[in-house]
MIKEVEX-421566 format. One record per residue (C-alpha): residue number from 1; x, y, z. Coordinates in steps of 0.05 Angstrom, whole numbers. Layout:
<sites>
<site num="NUM" u="X" v="Y" w="Z"/>
...
</sites>
This chain:
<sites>
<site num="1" u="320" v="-115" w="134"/>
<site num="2" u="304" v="-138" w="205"/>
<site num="3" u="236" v="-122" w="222"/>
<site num="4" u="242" v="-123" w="305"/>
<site num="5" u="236" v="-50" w="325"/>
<site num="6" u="238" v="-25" w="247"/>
<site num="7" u="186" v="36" w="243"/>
<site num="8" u="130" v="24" w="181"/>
<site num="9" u="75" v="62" w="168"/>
<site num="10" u="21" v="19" w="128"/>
<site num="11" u="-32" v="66" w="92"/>
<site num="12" u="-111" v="36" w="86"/>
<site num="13" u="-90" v="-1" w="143"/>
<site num="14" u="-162" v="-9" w="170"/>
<site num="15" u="-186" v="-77" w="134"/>
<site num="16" u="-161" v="-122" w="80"/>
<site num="17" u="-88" v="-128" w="59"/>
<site num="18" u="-65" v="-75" w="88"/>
<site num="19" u="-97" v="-95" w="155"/>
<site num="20" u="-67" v="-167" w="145"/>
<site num="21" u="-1" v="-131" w="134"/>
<site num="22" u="1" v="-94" w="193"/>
<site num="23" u="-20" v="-153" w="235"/>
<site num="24" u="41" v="-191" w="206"/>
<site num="25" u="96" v="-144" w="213"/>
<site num="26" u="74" v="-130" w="293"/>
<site num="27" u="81" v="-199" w="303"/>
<site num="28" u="150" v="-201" w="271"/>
<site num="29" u="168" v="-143" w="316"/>
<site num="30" u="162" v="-79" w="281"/>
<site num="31" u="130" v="-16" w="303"/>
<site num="32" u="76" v="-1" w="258"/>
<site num="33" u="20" v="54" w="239"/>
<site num="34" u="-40" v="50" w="198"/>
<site num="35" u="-75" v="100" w="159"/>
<site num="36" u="-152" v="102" w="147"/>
<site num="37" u="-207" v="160" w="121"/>
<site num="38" u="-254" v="131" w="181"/>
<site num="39" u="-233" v="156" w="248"/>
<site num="40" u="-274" v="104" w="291"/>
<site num="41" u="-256" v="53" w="244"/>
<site num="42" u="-180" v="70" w="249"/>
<site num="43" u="-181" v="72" w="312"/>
<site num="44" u="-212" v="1" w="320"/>
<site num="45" u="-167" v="-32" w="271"/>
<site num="46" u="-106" v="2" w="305"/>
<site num="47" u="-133" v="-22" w="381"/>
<site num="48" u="-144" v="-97" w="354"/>
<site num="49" u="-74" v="-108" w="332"/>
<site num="50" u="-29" v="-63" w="376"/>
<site num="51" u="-14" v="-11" w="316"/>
<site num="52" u="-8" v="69" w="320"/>
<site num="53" u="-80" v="98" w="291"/>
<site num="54" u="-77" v="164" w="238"/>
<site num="55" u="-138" v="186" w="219"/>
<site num="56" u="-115" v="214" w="145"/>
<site num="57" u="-138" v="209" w="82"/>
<site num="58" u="-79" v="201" w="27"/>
<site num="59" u="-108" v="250" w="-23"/>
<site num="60" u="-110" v="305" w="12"/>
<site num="61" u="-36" v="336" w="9"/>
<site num="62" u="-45" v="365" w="86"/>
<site num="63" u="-67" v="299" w="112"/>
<site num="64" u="-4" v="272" w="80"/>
<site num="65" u="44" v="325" w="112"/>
<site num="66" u="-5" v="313" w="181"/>
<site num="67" u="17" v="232" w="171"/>
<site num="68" u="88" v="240" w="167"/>
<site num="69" u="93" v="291" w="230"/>
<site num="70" u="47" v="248" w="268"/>
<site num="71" u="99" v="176" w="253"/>
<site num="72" u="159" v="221" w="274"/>
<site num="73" u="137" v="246" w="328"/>
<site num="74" u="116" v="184" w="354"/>
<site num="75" u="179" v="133" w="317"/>
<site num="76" u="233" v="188" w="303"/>
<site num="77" u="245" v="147" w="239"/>
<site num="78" u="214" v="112" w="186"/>
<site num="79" u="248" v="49" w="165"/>
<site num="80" u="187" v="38" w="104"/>
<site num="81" u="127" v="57" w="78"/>
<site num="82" u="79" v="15" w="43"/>
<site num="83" u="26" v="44" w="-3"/>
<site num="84" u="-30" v="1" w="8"/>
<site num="85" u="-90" v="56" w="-1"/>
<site num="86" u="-130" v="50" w="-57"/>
<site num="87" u="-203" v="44" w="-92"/>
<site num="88" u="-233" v="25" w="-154"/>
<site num="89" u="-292" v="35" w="-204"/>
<site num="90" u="-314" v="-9" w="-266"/>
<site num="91" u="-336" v="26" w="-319"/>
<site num="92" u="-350" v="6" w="-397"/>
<site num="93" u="-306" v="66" w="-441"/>
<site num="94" u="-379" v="95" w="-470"/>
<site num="95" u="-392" v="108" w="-391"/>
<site num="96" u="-322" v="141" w="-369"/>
<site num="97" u="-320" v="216" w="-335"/>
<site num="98" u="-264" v="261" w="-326"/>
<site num="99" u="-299" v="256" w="-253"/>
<site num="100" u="-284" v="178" w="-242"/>
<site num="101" u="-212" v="185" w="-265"/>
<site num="102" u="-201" v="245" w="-224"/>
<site num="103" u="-232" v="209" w="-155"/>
<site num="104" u="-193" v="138" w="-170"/>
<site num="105" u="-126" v="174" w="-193"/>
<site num="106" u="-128" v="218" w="-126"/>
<site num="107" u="-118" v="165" w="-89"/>
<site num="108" u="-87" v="108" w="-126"/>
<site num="109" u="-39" v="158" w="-158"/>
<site num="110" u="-38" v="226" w="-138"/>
<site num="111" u="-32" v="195" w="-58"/>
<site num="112" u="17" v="151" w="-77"/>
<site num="113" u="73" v="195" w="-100"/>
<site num="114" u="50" v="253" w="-50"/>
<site num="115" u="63" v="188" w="8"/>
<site num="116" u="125" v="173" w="-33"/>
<site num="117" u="158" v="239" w="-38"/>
<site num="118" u="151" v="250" w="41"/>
<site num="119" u="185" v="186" w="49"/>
<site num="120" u="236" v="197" w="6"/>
<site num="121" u="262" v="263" w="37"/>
<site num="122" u="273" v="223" w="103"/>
<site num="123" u="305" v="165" w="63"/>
<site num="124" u="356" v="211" w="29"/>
<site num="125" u="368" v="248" w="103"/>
<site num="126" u="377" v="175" w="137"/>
<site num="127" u="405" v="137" w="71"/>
<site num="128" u="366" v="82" w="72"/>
<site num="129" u="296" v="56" w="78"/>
<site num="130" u="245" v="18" w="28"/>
<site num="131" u="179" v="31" w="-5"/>
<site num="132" u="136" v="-21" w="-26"/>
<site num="133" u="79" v="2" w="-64"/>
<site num="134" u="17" v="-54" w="-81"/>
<site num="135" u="-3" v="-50" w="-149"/>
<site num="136" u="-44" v="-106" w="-184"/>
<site num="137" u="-36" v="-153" w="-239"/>
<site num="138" u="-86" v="-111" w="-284"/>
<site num="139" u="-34" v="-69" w="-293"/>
<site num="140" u="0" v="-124" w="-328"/>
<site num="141" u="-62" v="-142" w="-372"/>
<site num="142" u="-130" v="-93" w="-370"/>
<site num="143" u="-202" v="-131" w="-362"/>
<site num="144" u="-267" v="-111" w="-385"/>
<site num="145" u="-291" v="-35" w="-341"/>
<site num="146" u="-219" v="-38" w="-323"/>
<site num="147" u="-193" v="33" w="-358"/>
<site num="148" u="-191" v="69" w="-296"/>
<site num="149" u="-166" v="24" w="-245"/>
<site num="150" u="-125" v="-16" w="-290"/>
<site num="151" u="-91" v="48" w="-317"/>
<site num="152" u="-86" v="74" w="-250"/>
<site num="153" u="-40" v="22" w="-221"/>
<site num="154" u="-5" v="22" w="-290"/>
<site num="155" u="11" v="96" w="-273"/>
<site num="156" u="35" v="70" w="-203"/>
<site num="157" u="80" v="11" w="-236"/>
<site num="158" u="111" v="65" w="-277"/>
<site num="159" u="123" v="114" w="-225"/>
<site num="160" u="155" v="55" w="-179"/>
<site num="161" u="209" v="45" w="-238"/>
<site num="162" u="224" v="115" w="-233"/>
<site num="163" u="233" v="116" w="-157"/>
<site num="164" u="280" v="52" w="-164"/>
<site num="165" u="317" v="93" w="-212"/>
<site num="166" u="326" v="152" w="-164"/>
<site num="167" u="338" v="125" w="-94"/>
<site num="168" u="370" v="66" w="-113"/>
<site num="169" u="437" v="106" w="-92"/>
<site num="170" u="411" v="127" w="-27"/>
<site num="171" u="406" v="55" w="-8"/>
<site num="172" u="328" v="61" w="-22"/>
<site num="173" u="288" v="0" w="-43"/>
<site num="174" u="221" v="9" w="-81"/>
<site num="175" u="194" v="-46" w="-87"/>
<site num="176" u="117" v="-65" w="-128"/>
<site num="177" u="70" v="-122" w="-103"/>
<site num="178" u="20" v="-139" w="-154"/>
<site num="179" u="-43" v="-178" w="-121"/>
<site num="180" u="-81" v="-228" w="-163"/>
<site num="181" u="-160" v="-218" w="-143"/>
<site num="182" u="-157" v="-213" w="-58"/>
<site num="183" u="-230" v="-228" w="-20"/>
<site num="184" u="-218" v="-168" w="10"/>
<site num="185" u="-269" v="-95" w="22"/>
<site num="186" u="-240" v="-70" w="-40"/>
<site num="187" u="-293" v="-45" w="-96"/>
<site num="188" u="-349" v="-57" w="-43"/>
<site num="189" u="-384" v="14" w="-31"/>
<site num="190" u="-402" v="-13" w="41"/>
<site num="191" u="-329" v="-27" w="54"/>
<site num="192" u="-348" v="-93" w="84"/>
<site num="193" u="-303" v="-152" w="85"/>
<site num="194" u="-322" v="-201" w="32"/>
<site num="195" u="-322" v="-279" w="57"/>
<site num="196" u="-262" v="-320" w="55"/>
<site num="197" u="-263" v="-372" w="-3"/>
<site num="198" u="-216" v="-439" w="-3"/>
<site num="199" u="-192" v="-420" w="-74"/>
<site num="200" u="-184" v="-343" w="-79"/>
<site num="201" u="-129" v="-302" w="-44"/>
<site num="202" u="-137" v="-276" w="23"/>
<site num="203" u="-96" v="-203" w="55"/>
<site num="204" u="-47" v="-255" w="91"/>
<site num="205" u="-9" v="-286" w="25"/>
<site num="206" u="-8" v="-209" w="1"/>
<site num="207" u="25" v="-198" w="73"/>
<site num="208" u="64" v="-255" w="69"/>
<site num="209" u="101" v="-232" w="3"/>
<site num="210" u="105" v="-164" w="32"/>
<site num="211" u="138" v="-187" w="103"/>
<site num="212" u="189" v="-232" w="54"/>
<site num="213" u="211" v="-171" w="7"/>
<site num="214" u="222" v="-133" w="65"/>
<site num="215" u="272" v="-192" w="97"/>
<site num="216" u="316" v="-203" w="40"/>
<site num="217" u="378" v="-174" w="65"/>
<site num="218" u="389" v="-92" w="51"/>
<site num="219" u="435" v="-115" w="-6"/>
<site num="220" u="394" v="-139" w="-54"/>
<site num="221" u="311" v="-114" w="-68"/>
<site num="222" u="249" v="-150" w="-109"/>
<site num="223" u="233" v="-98" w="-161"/>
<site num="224" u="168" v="-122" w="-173"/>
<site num="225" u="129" v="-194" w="-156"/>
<site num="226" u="60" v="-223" w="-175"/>
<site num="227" u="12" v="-259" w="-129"/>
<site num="228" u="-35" v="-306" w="-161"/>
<site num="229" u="-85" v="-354" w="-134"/>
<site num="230" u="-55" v="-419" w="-148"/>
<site num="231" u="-130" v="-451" w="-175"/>
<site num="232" u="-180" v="-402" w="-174"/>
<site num="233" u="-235" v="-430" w="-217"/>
</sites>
């Protein structure tokens, strides 16, 4: 895929990997929008790196529909979508509520395949486009107070397979990024930016990874690809 002039649309675009992501993919060219809850917020990260603010929240099936109308009117298509949104809890399994799973799984799920399914519809019409969805590598093994989140982005690594299966024939690639710990806002209830550190990953080698599954030439995709810090202790 060549990136100058391609049309993505990045949701949580506002800090962290997706912010880092959208940052990247303007540089290469593209012509992307961000998605955030926070309108002023948005609207700054948007303004700071020349991207296409949308003040939406994924979870909320009318904010999804709202997303999609807003890109099209403004691009006319939609070349990919990444499905960078997403939050967490830690919980131990003697503290777990229906409510916790219901909040994380709205978003990290439920928003996923509602962001998904819109895509698709204008992948089939233009046959051909790409999703890349960012999981995490506790999918791949849980943690300790991981059942929620973990399980989440297990759901979301399952559901990705099933896309793969289904568009693979309209010349759609889904594609799953699976982070490593990132210094990022996530998990932080003040959605501040937590400091850099020398060892730990940062948003850019998450955008990095993203930027070179997208490249790789329309014939051939990355179903799925793992990000670890190379020495984090």
């Amino acid at each position: 895929m060549k990136l100058e002039n391609a049309n993505i649309l990045i949701t949580g675009g506002t800090l962290g990997i997706g912010h880092a992501t959208a940052k990247l993919l303007i540089e290469s060219g593209a012509n992307v929008a961000i998605t955030g809850r926070d309108e002023k917020r948005t609207h700054k990260a948007a303004r700071d790196i020349g991207a296409l603010p949308i003040t939406a929240d994924v979870a909320n099936p009318e904010d999804v529909k709202r997303t999609f109308k807003t890109f099209m009117n403004e691009y006319g298509k939609l070349d990919a979508l990444i499905n960078n949104a997403g939050i967490g809890v830690s919980k131990r399994v003697e503290e777990l509520t229906v409510e916790d799973f219901q909040r994380i799984y709205s978003v990290n799920v439920f928003g996923a395949a509602m962001m998904a399914g819109r895509a698709a519809e204008i992948f089939k019409k233009q046959n051909h486009g790409n999703i890349i969805n960012i999981g995490s590598t506790a999918a791949l093994k849980g943690y300790e107070g991981g059942s929620i989140y973990a399980s989440s982005k297990a759901a979301l690594r399952s559901m990705t397979q099933s896309w793969q299966a289904e568009l693979r024939k309209y010349n759609v690639r889904v594609m799953l990024i699976n982070p490593s710990e990132v210094t990022t806002a996530f998990g932080q209830e003040d959605r501040q930016e937590r400091e850099s550190q020398p060892n730990k990953l940062r948003g850019e080698e998450i955008a990095w990874a993203i930027k070179s599954a997208l490249q790789m030439d329309n014939r051939g995709f990355i179903p799925e690809h793992s990000v670890w810090a190379t020495n984090p202790y």
